[in-house]
N, CA and C of each residue as an Amber inpcrd file, in Angstrom:
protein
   450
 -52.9590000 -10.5460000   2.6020000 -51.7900000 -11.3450000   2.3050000
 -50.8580000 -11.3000000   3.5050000 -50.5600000 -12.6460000   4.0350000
 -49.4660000 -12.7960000   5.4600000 -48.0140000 -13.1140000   4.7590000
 -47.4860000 -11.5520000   5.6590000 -45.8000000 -11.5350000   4.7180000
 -45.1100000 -13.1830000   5.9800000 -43.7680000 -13.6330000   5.4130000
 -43.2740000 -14.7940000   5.8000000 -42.0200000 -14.7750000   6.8780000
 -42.1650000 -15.3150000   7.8040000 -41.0980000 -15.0520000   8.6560000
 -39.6880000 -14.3640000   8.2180000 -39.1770000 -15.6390000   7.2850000
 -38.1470000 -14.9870000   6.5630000 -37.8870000 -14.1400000   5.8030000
 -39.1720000 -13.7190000   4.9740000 -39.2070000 -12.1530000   4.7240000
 -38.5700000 -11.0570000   5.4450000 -40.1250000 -11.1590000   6.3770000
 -39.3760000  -9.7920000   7.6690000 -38.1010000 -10.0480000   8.2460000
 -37.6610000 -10.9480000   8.4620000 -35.7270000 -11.3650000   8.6170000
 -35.4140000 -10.5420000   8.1220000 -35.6350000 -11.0290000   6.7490000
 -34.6240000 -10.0610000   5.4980000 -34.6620000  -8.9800000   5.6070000
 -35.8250000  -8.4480000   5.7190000 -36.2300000  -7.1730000   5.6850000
 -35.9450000  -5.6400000   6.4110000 -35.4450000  -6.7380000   7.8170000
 -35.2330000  -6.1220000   8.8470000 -33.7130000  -6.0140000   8.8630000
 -33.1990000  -7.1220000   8.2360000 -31.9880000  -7.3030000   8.7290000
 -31.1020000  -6.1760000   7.1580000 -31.8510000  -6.0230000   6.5510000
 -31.6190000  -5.0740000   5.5070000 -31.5270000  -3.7850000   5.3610000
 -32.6580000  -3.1980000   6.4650000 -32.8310000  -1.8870000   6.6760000
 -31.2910000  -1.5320000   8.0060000 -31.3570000  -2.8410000   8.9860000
 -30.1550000  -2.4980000  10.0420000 -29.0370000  -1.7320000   9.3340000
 -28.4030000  -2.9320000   8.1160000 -27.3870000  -2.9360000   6.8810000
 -27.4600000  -1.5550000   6.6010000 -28.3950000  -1.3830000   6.2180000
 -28.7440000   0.2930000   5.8820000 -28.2640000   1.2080000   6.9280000
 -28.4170000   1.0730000   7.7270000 -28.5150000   2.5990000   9.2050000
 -27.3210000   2.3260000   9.1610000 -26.6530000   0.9920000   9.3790000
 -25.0190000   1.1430000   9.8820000 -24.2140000   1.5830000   8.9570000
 -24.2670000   1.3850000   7.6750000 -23.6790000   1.9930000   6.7490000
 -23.8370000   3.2990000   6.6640000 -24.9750000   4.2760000   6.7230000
 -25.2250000   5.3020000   6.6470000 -24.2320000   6.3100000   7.7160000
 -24.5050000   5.7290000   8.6620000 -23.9310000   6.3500000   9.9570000
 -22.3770000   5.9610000  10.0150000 -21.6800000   4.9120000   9.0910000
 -20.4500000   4.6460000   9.0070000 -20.1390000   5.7620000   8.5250000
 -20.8920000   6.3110000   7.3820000 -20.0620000   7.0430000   5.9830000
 -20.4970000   8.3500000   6.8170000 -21.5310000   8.3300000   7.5590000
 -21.6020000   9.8820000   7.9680000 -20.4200000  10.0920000   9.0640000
 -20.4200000   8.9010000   9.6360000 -18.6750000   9.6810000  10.3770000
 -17.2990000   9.3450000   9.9730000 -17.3290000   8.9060000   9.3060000
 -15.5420000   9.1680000   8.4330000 -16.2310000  10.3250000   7.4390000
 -16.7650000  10.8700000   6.7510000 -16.9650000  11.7950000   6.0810000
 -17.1200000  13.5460000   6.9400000 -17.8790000  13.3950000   7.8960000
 -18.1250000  14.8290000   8.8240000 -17.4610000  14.6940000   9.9870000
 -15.9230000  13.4560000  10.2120000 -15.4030000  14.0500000  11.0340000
 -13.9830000  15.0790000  11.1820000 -14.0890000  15.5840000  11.5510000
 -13.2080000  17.5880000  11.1710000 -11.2010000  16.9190000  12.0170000
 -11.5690000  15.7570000  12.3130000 -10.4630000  15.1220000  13.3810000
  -9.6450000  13.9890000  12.1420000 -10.4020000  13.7290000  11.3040000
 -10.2440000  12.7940000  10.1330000  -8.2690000  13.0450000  10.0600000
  -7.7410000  12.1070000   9.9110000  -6.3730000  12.2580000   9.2220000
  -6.4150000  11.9650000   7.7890000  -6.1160000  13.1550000   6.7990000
  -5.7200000  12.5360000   5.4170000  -4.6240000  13.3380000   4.9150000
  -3.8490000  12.1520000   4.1530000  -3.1270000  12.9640000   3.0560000
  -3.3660000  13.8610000   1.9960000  -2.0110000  14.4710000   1.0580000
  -2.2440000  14.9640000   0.2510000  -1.6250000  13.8970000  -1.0320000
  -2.0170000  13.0800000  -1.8320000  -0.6030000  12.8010000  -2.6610000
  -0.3640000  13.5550000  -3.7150000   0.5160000  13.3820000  -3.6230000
   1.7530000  14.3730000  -4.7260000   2.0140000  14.0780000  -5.6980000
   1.4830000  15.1960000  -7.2780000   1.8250000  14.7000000  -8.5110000
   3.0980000  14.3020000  -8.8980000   4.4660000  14.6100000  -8.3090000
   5.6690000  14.2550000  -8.6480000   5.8390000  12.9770000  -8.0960000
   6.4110000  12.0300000  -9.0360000   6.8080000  10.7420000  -9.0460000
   8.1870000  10.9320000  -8.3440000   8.3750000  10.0100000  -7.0660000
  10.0000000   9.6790000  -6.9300000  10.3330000   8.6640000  -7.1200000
  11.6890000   8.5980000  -8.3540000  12.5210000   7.8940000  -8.7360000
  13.0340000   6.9720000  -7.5710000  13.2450000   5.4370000  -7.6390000
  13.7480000   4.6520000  -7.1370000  14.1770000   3.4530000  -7.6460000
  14.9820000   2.5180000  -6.9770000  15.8370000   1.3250000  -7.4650000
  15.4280000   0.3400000  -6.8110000  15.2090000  -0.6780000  -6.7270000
  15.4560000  -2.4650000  -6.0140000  17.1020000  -2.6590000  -6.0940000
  17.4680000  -2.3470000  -5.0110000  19.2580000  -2.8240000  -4.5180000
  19.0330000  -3.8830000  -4.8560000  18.2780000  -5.1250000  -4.0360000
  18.4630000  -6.3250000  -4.5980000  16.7850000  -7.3950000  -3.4670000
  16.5770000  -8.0200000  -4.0250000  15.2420000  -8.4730000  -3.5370000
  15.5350000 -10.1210000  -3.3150000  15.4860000 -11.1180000  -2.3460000
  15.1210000 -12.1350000  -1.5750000  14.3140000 -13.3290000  -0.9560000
  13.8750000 -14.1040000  -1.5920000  12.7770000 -14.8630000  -0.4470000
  13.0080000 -15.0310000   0.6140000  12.5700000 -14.8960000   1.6060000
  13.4760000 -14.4740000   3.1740000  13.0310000 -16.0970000   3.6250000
  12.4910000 -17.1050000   3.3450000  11.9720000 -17.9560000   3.6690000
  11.4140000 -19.3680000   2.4050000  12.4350000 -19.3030000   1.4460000
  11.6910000 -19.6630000   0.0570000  11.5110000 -21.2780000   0.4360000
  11.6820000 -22.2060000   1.3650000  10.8330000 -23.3080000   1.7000000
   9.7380000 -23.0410000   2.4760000   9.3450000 -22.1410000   2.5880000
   8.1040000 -21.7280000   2.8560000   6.6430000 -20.9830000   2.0160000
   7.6980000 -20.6910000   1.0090000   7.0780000 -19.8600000  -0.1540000
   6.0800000 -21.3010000  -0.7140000   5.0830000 -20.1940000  -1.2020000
   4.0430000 -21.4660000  -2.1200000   4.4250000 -21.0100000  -3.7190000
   3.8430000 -21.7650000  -4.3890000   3.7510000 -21.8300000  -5.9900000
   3.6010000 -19.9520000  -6.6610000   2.6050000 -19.4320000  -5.6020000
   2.1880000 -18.5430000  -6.1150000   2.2240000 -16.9620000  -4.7210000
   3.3020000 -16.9880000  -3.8800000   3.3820000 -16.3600000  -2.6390000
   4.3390000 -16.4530000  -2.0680000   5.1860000 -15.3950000  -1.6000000
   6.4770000 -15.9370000  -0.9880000   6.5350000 -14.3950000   0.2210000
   7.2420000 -14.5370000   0.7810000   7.5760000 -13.5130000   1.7850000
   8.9470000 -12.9680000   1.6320000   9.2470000 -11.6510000   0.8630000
   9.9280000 -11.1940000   0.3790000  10.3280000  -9.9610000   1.1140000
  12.3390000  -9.9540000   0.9440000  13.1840000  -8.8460000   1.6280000
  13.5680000  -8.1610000   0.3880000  13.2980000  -7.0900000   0.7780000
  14.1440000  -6.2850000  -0.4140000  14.9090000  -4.8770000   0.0940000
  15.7540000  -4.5060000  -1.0440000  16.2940000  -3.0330000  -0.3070000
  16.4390000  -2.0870000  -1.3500000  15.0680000  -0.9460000  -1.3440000
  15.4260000  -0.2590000  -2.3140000  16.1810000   1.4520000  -1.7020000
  16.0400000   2.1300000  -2.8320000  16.6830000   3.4300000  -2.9080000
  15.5350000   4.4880000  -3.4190000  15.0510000   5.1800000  -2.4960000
  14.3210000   6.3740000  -2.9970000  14.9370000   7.3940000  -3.3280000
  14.5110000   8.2030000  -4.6410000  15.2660000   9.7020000  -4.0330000
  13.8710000  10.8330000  -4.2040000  13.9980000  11.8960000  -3.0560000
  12.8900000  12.7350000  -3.0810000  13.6930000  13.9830000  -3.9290000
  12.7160000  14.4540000  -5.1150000  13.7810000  15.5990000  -5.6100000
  13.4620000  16.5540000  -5.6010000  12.5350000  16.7850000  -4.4410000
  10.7840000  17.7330000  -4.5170000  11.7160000  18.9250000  -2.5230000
  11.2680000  20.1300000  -2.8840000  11.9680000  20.6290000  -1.5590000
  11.0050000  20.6820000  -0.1730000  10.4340000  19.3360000  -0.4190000
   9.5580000  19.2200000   0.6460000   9.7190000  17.8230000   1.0240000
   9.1180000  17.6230000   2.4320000   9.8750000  16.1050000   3.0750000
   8.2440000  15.4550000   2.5100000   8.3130000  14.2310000   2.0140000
   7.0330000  12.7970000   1.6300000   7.1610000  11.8450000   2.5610000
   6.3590000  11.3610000   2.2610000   6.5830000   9.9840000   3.0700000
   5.6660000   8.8770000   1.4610000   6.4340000   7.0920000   1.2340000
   6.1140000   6.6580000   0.5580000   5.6410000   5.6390000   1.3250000
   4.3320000   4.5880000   0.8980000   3.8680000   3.6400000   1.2360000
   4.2990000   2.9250000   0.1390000   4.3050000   3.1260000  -1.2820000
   4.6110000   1.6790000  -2.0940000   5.0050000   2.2960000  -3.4920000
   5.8760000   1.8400000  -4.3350000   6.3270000   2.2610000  -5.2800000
   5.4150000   1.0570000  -6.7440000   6.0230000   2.0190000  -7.8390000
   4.9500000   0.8560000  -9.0110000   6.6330000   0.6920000  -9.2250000
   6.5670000  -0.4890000 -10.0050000   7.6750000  -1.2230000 -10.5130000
   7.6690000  -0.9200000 -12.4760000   8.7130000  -0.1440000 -12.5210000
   8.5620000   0.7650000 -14.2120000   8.6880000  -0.3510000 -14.9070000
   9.1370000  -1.0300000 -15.2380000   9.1300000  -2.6280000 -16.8390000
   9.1520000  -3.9230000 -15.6010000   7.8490000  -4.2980000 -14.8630000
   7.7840000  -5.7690000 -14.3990000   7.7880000  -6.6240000 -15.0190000
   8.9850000  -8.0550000 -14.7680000   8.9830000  -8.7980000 -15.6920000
   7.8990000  -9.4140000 -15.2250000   7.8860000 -10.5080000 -16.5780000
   6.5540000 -11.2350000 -16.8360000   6.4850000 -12.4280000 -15.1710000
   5.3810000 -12.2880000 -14.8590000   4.9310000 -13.0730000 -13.6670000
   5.4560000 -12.0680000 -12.1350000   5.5430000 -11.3070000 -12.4660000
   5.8770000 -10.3820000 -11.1840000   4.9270000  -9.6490000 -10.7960000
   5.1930000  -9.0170000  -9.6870000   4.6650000  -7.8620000  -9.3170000
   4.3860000  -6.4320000  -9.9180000   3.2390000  -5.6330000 -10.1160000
   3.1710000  -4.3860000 -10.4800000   3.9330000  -3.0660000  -9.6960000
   3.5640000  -3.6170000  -8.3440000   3.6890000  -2.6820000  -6.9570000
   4.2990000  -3.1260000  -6.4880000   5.3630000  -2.6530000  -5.3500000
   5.8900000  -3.1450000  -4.0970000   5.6330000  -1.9390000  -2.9920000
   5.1220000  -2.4810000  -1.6340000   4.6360000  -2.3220000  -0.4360000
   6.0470000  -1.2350000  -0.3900000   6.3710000  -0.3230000   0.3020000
   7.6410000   0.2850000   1.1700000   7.2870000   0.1860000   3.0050000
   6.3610000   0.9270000   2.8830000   5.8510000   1.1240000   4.5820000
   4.2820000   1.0640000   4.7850000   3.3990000   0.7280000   5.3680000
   2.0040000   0.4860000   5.2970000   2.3220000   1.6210000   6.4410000
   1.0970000   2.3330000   7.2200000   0.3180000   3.1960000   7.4010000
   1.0210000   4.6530000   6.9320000   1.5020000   5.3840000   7.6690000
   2.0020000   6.5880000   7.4450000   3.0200000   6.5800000   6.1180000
   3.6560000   5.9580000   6.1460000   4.5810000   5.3690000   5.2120000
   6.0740000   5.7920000   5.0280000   6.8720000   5.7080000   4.4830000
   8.4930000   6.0580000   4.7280000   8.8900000   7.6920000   4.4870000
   9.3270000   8.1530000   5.7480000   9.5920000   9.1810000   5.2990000
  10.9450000   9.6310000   4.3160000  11.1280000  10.4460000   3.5270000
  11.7750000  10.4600000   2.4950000  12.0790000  11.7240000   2.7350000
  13.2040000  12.8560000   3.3410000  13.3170000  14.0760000   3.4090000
  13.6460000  15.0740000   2.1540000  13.1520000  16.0790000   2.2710000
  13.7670000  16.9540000   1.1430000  15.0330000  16.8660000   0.4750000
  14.6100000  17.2810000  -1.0070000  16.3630000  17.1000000  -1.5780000
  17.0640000  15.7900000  -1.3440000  16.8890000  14.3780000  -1.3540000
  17.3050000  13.5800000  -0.6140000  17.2520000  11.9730000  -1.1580000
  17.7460000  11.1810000  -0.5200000  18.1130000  10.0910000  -0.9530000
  18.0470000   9.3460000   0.3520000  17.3600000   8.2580000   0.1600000
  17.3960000   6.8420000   1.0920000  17.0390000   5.4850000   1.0430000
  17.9530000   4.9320000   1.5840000  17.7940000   3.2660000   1.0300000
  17.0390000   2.5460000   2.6710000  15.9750000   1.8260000   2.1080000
  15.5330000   1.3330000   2.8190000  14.7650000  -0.3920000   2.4360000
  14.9240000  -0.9910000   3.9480000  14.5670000  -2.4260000   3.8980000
  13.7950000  -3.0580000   4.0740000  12.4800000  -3.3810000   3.1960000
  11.4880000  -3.7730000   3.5860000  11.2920000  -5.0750000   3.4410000
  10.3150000  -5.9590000   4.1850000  10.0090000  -7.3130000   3.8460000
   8.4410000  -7.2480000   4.2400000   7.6900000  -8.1370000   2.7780000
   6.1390000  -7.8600000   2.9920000   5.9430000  -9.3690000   2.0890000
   4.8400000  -9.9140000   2.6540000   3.9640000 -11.2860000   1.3910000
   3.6970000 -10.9500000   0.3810000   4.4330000 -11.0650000  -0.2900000
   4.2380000 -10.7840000  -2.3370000   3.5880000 -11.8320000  -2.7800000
   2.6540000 -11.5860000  -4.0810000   1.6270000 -12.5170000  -4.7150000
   2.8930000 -13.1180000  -5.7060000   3.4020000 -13.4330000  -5.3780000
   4.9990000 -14.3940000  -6.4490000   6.1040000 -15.6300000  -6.2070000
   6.3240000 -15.8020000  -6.9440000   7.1340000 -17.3520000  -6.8150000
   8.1040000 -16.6540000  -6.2850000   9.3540000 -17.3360000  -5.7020000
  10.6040000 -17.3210000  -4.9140000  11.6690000 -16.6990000  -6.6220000
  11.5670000 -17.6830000  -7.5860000  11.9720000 -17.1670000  -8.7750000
  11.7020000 -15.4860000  -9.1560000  10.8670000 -15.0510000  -9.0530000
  10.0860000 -14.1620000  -9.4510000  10.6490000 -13.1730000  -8.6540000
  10.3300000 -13.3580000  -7.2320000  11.4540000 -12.6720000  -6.1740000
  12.5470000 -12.1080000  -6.7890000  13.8030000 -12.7210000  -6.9090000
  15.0630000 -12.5170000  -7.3830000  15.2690000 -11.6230000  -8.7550000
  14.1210000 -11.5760000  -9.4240000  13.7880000 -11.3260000 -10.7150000
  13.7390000  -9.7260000 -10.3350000  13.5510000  -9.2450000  -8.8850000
  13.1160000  -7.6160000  -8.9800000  14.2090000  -6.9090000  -8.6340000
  15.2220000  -7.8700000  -8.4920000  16.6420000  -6.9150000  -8.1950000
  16.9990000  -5.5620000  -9.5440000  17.6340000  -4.3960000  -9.0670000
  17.8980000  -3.9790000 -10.0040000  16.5900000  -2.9040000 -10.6760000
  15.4920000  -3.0370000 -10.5190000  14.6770000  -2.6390000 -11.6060000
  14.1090000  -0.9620000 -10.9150000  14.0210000  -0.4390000 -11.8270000
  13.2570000   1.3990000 -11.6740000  12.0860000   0.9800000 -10.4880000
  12.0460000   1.9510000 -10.2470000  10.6870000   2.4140000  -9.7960000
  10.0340000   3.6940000  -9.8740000   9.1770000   4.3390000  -9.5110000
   8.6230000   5.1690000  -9.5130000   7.2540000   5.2590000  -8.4800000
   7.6260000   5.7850000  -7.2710000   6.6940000   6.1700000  -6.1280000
   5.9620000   7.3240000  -5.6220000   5.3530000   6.6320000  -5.2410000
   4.0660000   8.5520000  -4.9420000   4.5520000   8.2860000  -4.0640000
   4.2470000   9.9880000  -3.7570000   4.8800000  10.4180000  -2.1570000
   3.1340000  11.1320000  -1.7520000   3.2600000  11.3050000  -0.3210000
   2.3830000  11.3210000   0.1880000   3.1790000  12.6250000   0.9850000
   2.0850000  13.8360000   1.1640000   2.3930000  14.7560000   2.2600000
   1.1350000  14.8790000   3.3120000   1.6360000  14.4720000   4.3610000
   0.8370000  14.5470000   5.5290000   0.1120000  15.6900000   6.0500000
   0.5550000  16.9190000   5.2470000   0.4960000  18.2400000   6.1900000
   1.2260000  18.4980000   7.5080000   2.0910000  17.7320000   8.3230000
   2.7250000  17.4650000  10.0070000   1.6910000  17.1240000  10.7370000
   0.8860000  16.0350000  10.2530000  -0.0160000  14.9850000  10.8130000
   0.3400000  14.1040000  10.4570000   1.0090000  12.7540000   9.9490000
   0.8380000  11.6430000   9.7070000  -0.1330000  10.5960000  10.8100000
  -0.9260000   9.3200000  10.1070000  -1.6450000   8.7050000  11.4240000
  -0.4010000   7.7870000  11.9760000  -0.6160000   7.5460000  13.3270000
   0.1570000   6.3730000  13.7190000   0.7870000   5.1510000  12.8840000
């Protein structure tokens, strides 16, 4: 029986799929240089000062590019850093989450309190926006160990 060109394609091009993946996971997994966090079972309490479409003729039906300014407080005697808080009662058509800082994420010092200003592309109407002023939050904090990545 003669296997078909496009067989061995597949075949080949399946096993590649294979090695590179293998060898992906074998080096983010065995490398000793790896940066990771710890996150932290204590929730920090936070507020939405007040939230914005920074651009709402630009916003679509379902996406807008949103400013906001919330208030963390860390109540933990160790310094966190937050990447994104959950939003405690989202109204209907909103967001679950809001972004704070993408990679390392905001640092938040011990014992402490800070208001900070973020603007990120939210999956929401310009309406919807305005809608997050005001509301709880509740954010994981992240401890770096005195590594955070870039």
């Amino acid at each position: 029986m003669m296997a078909s060109a496009t067989g061995v394609t597949v075949r080949r091009l399946g096993i590649v799929i294979l090695v590179l993946a293998s060898l992906t996971l074998t080096g983010c997994a065995g490398n000793p240089d790896a940066i990771s966090g710890e996150q932290l079972p204590t929730l920090l309490p936070g507020r939405i000062k007040w939230a914005v479409a920074l651009h709402p003729e630009s916003c679509r039906r379902d996406s807008c590019q949103a400013t906001y300014r919330v208030r963390i407080k860390n109540p933990m005697d160790r310094d966190v850093n937050v990447q994104e808080c959950a939003i405690v009662d989202p109204p209907k058509g909103s967001v679950t989450m809001l972004p704070i800082m993408r990679i390392a994420g905001l640092l938040v010092p011990a014992s402490s309190s800070l208001t900070w200003q973020s603007s990120f592309q939210l999956p929401i109407s310009p309406r919807a926006v305005r809608s997050l002023s005001d509301l709880a939050l509740r954010c994981t904090g992240i401890d770096w160990n005195g590594n955070p990545p870039i």
